[in-house]
C-alpha positions as CSV (number, residue, x, y, z in Angstrom):
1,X,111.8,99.5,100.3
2,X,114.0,97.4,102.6
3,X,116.9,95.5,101.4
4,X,119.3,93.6,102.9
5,X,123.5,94.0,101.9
6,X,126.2,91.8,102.4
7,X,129.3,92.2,101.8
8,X,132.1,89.1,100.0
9,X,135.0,88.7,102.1
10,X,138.0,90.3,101.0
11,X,140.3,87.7,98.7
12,X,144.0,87.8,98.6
13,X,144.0,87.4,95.0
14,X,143.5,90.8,94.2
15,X,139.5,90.5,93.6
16,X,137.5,93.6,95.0
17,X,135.3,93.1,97.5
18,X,131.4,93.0,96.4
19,X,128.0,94.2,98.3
20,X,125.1,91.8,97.4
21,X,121.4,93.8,97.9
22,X,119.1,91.7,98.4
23,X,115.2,92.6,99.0
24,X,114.2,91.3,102.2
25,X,111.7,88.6,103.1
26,X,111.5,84.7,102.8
27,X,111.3,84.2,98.8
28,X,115.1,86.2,99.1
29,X,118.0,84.4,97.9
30,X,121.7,84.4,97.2
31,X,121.8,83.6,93.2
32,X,123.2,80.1,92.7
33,X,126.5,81.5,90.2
34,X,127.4,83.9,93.5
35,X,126.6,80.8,96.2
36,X,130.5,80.1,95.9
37,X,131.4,83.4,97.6
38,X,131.4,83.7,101.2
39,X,129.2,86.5,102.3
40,X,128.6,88.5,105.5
41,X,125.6,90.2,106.5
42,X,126.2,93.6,106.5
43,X,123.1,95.9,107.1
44,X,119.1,95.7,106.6
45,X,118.8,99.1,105.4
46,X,116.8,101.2,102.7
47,X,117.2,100.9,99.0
48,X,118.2,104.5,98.9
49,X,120.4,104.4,102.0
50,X,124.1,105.6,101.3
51,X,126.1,102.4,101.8
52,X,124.3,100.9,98.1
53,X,125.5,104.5,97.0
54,X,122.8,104.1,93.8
55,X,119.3,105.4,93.9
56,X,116.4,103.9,95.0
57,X,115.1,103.9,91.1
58,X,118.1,101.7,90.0
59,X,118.0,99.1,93.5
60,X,114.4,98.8,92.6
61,X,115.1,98.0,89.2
62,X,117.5,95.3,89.3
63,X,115.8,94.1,92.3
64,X,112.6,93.8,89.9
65,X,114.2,92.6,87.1
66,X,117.4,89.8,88.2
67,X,116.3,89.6,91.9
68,X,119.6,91.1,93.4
69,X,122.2,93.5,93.5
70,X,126.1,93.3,92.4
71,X,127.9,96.6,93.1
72,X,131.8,96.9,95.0
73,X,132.0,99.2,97.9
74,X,134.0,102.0,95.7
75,X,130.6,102.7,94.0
76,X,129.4,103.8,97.1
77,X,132.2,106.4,98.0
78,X,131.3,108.2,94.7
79,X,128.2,108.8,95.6
């Protein structure tokens, strides 16, 4: 499955930086309570791909069940 990331730019106010996943295709959409972020497209990748740093069971999931991702960076490096 293809997804695409972004990631939030980094605030000064001490809030981590997020990655957004969301699947591609048209019907894809940044969820209205997260519209107030700015985001940057980071990657069009797979749903298992490294940079998520979750597997492709739990991507899949949440993309199934809330339409999109929330995870920080830092998840990723554990991985």
């Amino acid at each position: 499955m293809q997804v695409n990331v972004f990631i939030s730019e980094v605030q000064q106010d001490g809030e981590r930086t997020q990655m957004l996943v969301l699947p591609t295709g048209p019907a894809a959409a940044i969820p209205i309570h997260l519209q107030d972020r700015n985001w940057r497209y980071f990657a069009t990748t797979d749903a298992d791909d490294q940079c998520i740093g979750l597997p492709k069971g739990e991507v899949s999931v949440a993309l199934s069940v809330a339409e999109y991702l929330l995870t920080t960076p830092e998840v990723a490096r554990l991985s």
